[in-house]
mmCIF file of the N, C-alpha and C atoms, coordinates in Angstrom:
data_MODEL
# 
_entry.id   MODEL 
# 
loop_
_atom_site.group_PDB 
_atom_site.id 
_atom_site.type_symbol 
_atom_site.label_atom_id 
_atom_site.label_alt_id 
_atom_site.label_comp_id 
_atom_site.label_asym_id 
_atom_site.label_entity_id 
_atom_site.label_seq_id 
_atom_site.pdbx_PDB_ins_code 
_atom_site.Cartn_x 
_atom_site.Cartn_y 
_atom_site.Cartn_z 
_atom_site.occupancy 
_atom_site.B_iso_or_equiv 
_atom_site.pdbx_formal_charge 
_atom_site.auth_seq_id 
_atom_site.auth_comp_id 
_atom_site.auth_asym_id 
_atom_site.auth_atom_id 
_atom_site.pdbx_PDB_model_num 
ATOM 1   N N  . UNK A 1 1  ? -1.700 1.452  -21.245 1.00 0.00 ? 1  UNK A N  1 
ATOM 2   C CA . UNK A 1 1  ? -0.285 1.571  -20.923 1.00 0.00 ? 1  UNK A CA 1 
ATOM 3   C C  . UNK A 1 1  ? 0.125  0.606  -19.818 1.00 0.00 ? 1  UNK A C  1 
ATOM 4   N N  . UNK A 1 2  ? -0.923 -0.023 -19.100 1.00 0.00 ? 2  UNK A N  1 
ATOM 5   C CA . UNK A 1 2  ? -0.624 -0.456 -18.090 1.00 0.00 ? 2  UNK A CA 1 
ATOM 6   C C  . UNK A 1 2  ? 0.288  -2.182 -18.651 1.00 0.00 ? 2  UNK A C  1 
ATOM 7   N N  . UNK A 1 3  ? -0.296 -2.780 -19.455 1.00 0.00 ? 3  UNK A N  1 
ATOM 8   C CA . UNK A 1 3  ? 0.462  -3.656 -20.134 1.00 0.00 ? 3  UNK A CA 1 
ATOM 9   C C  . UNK A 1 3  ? 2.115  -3.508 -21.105 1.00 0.00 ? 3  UNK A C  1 
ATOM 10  N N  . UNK A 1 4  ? 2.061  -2.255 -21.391 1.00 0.00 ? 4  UNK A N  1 
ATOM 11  C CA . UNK A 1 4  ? 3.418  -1.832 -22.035 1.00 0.00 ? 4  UNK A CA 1 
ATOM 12  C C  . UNK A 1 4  ? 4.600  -2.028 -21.031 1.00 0.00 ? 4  UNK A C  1 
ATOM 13  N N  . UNK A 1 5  ? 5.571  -1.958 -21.426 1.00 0.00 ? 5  UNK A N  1 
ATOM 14  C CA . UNK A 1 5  ? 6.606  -2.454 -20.950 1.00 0.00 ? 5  UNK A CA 1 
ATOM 15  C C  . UNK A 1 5  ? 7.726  -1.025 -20.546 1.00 0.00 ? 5  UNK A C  1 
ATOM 16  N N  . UNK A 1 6  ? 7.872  -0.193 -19.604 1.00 0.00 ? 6  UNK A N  1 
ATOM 17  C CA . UNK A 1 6  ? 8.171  0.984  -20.055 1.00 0.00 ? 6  UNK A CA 1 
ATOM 18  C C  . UNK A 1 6  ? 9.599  1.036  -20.351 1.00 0.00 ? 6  UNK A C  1 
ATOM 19  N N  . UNK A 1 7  ? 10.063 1.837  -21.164 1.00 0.00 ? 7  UNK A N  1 
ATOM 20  C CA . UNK A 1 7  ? 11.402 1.383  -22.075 1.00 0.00 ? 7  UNK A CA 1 
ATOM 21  C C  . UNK A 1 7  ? 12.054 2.418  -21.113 1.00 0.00 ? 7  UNK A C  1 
ATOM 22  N N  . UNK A 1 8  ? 12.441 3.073  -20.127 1.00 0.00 ? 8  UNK A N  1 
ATOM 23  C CA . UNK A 1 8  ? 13.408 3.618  -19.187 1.00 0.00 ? 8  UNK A CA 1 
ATOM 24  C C  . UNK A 1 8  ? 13.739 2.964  -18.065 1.00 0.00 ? 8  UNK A C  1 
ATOM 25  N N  . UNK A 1 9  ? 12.877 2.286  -17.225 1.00 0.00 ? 9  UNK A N  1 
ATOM 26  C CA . UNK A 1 9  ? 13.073 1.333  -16.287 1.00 0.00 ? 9  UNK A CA 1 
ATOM 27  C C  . UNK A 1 9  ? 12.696 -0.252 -16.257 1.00 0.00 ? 9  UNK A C  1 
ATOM 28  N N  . UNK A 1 10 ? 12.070 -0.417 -17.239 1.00 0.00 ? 10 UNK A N  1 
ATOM 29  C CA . UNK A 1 10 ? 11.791 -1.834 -18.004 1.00 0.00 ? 10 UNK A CA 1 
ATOM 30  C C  . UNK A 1 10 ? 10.962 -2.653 -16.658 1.00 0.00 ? 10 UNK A C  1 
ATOM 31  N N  . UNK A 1 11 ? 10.097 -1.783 -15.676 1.00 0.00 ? 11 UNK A N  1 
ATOM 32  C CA . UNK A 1 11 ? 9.091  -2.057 -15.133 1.00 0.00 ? 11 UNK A CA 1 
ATOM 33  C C  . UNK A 1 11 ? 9.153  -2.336 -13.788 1.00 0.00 ? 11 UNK A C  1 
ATOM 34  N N  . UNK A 1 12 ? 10.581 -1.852 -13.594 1.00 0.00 ? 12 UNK A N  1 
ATOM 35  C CA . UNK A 1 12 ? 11.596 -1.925 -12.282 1.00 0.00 ? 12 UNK A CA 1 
ATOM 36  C C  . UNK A 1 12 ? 10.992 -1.067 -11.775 1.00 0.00 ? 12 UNK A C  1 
ATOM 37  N N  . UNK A 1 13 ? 10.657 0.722  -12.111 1.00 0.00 ? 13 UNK A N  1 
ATOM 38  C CA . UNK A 1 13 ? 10.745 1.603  -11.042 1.00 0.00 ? 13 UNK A CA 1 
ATOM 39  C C  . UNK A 1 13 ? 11.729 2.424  -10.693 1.00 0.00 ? 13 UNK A C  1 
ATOM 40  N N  . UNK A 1 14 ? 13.166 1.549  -11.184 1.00 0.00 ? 14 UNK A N  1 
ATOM 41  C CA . UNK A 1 14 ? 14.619 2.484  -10.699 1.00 0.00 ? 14 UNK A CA 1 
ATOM 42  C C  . UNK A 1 14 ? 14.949 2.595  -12.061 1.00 0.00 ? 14 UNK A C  1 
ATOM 43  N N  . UNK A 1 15 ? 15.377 3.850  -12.090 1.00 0.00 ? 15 UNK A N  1 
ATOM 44  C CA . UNK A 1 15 ? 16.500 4.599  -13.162 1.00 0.00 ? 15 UNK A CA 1 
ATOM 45  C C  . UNK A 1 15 ? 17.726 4.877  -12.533 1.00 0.00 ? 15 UNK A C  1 
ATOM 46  N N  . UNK A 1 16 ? 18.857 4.049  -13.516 1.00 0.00 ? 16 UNK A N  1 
ATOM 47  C CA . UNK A 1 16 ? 20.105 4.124  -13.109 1.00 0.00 ? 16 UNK A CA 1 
ATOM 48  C C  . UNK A 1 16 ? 20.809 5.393  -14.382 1.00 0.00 ? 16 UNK A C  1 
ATOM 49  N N  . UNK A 1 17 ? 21.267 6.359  -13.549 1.00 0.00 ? 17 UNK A N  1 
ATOM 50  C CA . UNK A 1 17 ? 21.894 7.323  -15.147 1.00 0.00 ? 17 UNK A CA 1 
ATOM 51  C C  . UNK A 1 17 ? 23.252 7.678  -14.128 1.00 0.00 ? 17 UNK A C  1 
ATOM 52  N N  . UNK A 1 18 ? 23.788 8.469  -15.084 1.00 0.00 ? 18 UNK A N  1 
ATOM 53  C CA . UNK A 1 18 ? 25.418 8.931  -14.718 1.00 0.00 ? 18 UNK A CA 1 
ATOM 54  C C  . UNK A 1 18 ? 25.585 9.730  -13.280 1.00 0.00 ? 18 UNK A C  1 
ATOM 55  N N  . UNK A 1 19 ? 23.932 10.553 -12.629 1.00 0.00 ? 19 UNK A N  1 
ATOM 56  C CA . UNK A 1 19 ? 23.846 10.809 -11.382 1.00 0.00 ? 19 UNK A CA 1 
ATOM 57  C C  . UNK A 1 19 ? 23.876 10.097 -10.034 1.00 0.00 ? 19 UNK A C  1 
ATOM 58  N N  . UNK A 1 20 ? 23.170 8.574  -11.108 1.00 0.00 ? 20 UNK A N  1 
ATOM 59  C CA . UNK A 1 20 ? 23.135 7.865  -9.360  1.00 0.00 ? 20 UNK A CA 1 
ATOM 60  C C  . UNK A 1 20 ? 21.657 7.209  -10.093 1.00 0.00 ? 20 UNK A C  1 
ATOM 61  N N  . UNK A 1 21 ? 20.989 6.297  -8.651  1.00 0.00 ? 21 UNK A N  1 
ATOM 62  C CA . UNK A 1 21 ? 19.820 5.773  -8.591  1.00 0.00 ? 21 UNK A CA 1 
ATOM 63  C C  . UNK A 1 21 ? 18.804 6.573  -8.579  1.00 0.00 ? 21 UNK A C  1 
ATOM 64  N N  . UNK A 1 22 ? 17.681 6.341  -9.620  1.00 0.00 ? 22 UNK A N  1 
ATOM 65  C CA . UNK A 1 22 ? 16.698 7.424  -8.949  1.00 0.00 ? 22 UNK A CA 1 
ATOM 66  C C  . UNK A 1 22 ? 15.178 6.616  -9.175  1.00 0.00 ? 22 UNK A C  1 
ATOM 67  N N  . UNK A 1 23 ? 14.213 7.243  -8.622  1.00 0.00 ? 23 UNK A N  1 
ATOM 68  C CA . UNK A 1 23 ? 12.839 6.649  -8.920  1.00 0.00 ? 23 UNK A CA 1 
ATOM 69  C C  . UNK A 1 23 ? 12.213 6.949  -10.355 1.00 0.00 ? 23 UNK A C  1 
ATOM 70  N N  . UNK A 1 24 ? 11.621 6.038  -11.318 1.00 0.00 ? 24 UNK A N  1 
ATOM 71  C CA . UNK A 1 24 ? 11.278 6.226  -12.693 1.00 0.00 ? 24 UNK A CA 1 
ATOM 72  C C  . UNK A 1 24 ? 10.045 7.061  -12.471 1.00 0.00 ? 24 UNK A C  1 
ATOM 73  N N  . UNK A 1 25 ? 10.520 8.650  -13.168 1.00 0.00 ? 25 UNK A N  1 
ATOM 74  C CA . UNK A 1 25 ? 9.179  9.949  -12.634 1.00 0.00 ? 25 UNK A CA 1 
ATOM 75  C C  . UNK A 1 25 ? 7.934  8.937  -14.105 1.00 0.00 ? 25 UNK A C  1 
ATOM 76  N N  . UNK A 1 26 ? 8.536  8.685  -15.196 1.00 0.00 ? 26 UNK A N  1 
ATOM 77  C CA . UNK A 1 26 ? 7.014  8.488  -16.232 1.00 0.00 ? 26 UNK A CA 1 
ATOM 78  C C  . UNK A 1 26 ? 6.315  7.468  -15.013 1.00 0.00 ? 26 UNK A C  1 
ATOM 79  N N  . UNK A 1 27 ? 6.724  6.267  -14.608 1.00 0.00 ? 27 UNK A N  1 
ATOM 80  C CA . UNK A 1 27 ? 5.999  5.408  -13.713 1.00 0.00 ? 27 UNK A CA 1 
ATOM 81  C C  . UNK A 1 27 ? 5.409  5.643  -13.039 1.00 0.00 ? 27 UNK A C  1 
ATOM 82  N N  . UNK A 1 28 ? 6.019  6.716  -11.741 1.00 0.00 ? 28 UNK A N  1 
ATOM 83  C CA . UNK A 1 28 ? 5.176  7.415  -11.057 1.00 0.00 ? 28 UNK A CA 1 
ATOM 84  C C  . UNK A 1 28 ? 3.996  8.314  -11.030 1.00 0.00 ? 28 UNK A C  1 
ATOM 85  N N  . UNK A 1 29 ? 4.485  9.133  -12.053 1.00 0.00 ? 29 UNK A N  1 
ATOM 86  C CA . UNK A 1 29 ? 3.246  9.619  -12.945 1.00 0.00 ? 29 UNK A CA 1 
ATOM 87  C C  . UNK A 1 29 ? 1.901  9.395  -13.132 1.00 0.00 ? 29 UNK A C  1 
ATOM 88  N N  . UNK A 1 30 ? 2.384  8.650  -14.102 1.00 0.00 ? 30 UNK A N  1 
ATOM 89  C CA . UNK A 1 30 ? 1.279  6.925  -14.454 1.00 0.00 ? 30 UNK A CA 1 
ATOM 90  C C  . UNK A 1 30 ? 0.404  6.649  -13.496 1.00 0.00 ? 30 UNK A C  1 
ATOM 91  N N  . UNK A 1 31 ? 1.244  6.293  -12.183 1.00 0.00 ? 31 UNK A N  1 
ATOM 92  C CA . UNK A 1 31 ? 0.794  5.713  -11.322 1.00 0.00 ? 31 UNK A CA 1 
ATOM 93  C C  . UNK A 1 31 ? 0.790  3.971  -11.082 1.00 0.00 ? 31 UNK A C  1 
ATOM 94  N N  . UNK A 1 32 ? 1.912  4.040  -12.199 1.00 0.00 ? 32 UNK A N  1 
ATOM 95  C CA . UNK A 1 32 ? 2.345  2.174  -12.062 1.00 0.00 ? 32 UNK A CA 1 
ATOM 96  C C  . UNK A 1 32 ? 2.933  1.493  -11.241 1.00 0.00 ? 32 UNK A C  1 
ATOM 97  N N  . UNK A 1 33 ? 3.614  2.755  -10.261 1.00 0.00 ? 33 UNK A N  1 
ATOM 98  C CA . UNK A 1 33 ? 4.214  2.169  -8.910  1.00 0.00 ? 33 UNK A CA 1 
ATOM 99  C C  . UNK A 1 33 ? 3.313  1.916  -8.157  1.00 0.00 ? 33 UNK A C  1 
ATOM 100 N N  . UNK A 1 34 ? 3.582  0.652  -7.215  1.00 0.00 ? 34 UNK A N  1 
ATOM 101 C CA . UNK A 1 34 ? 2.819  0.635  -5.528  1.00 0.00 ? 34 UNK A CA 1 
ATOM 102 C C  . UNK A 1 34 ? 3.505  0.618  -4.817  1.00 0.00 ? 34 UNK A C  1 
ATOM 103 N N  . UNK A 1 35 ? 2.819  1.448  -3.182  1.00 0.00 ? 35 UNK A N  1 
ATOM 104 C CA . UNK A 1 35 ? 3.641  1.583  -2.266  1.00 0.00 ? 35 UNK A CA 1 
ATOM 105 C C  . UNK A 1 35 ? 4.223  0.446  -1.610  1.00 0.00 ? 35 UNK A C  1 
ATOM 106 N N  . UNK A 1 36 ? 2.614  -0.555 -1.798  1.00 0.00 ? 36 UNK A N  1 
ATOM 107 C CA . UNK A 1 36 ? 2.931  -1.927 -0.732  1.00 0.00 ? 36 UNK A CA 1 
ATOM 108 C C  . UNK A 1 36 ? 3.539  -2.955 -1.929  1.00 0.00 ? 36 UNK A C  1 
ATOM 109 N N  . UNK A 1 37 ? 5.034  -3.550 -0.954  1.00 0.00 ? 37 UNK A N  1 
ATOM 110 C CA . UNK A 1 37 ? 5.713  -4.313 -1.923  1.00 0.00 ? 37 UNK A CA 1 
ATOM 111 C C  . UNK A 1 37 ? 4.916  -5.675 -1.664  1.00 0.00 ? 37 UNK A C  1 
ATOM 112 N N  . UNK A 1 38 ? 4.985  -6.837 -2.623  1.00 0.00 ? 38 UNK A N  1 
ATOM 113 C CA . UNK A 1 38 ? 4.365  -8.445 -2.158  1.00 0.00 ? 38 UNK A CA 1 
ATOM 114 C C  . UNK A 1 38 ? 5.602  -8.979 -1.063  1.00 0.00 ? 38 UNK A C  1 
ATOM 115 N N  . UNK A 1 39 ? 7.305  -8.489 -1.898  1.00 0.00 ? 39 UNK A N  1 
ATOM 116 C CA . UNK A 1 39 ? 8.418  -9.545 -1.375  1.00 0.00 ? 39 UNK A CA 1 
ATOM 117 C C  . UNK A 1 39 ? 8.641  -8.263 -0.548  1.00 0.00 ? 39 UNK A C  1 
ATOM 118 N N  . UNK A 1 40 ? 8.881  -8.545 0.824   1.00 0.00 ? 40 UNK A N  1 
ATOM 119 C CA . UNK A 1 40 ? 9.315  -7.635 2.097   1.00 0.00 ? 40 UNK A CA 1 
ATOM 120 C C  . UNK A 1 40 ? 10.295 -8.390 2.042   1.00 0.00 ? 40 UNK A C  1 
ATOM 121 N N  . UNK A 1 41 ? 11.575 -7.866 2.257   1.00 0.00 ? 41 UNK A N  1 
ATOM 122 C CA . UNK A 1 41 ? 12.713 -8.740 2.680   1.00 0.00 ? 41 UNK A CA 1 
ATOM 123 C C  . UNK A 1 41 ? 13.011 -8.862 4.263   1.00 0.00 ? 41 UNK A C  1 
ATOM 124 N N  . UNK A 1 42 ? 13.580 -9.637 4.692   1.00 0.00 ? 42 UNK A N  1 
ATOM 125 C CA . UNK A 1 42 ? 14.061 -9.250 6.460   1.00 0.00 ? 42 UNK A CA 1 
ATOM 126 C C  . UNK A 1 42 ? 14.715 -8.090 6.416   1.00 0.00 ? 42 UNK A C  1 
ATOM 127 N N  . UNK A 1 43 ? 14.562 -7.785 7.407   1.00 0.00 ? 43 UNK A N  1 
ATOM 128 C CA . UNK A 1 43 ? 15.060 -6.345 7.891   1.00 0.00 ? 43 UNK A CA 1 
ATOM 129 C C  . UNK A 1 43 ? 16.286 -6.409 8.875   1.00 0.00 ? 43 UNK A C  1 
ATOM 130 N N  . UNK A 1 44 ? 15.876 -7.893 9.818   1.00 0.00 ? 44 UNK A N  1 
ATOM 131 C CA . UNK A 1 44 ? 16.829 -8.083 10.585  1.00 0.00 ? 44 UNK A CA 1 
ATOM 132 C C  . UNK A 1 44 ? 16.821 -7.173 12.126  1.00 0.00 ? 44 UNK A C  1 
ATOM 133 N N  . UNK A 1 45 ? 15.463 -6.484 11.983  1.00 0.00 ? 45 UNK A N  1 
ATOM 134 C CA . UNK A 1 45 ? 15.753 -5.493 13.764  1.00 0.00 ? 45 UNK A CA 1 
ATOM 135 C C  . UNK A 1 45 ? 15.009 -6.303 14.283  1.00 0.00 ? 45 UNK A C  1 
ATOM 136 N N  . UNK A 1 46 ? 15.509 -6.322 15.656  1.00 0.00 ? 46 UNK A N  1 
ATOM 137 C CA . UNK A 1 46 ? 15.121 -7.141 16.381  1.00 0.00 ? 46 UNK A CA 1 
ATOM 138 C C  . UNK A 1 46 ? 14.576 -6.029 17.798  1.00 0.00 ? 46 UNK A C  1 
ATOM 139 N N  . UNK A 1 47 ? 12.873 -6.241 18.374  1.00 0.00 ? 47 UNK A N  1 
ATOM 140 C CA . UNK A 1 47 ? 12.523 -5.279 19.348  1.00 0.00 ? 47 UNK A CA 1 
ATOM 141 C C  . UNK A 1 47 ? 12.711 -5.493 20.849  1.00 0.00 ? 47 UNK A C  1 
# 
């Protein structure tokens, strides 16, 4: 499964439905999500 393409979030992770944004539960499941992203974006805080 890990090569399939999953047909609810198309490998994104986010499900968009008539409630709002949510996290894709089959993915999670799975276990096809990771916590650690590669692209961190700036955050912009400064310490």
């Amino acid at each position: 499964m890990e090569n399939e393409k999953c047909p609810d979030c198309n490998n994104t992770g986010i499900v968009k439905d008539a409630s709002g944004v949510h996290t894709c539960f089959k993915c999670l499941v799975s276990g096809r999500l990771d916590q650690h992203s590669e692209k961190i974006r700036e955050s912009k805080i400064r310490l």
